[in-house]
GUTOR-789637 format. One line per field, with one value per residue (C-alpha): y, z, x; chain; residue number from 1. Coordinates in Angstrom, 1 decimal. Layout:
N
c2	c(Y,...)
c3	c(Z,...)
c1	c(X,...)
c	c(A,...)
k	c(NUM,...)
//
This chain:
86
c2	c(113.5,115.4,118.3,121.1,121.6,118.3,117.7,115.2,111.7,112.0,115.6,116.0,118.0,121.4,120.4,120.2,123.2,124.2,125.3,122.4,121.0,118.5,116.1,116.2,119.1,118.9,120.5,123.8,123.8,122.4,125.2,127.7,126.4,126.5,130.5,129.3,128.9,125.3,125.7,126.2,123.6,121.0,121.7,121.3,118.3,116.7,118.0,116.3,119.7,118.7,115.5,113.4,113.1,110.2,108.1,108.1,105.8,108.7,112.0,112.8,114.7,115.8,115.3,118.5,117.1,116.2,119.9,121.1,118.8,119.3,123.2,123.2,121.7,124.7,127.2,130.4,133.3,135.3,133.0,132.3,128.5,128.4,125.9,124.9,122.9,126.2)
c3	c(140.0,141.1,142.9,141.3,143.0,142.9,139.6,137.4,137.6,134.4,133.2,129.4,126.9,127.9,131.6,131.4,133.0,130.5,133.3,134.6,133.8,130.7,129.3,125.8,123.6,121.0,117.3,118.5,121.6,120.6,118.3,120.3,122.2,120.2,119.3,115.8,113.4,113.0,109.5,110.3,112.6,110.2,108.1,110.2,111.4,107.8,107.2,110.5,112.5,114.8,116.2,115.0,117.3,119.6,119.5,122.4,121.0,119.1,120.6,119.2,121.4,120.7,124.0,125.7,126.2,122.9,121.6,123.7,122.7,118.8,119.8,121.2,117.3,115.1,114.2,115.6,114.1,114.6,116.9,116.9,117.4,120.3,119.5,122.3,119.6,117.0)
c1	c(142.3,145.2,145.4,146.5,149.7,151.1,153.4,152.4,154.4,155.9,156.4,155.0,156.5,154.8,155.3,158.9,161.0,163.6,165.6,166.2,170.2,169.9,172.4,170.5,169.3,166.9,167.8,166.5,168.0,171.2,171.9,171.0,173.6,176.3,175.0,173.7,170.6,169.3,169.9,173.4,173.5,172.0,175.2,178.0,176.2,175.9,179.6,181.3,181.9,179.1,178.6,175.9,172.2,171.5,168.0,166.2,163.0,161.5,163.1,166.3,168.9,172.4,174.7,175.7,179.4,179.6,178.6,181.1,184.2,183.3,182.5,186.2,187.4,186.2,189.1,189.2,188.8,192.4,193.4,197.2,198.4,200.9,203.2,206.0,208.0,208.2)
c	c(A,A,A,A,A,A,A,A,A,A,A,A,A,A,A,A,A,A,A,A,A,A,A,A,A,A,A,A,A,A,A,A,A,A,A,A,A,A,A,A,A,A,A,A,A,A,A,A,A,A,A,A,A,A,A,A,A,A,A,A,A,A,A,A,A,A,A,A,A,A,A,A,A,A,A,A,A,A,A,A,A,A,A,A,A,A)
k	c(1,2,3,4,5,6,7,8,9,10,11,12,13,14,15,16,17,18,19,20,21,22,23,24,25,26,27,28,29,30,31,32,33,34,35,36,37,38,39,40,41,42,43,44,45,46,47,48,49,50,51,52,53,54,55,56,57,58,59,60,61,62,63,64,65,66,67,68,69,70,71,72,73,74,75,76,77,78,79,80,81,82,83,84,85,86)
//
């Protein structure tokens, strides 16, 4: 038996401190992230404007660098294009 202080060997689900720095976001998490519903998120996934999830056995996670870089792809809203060459 462990004492009660001393973290389990391999954190579970509830044990887990989403605080901690991750490389991969569940659904949930991952739109959060990007400041949308999941239902939205589902959609831009299925459409291409997010990137598809990675399999990790039986937890799939999206990867926080690759939010970003597709993130960094959608238009913006009033935005003006600053072309050198125009």
């Amino acid at each position: 038996m462990r004492a009660s202080n001393t973290p389990p060997a391999t954190p579970g689900r509830d044990e887990r401190s989403y605080s901690q720095p991750r490389r991969g976001l569940r659904r949930s998490e991952a739109a959060i992230y990007i400041g949308i519903s999941a239902t939205k998120f589902d959609g831009l996934v299925k459409d291409g404007r997010m990137p598809r999830p990675k399999k990790i056995d039986g937890a799939v996670v999206w990867d926080l660098k690759e939010l970003d870089l597709y993130f960094e792809t959608l238009p913006c809203d009033g935005c003006e294009i600053n072309n050198p060459w125009d």
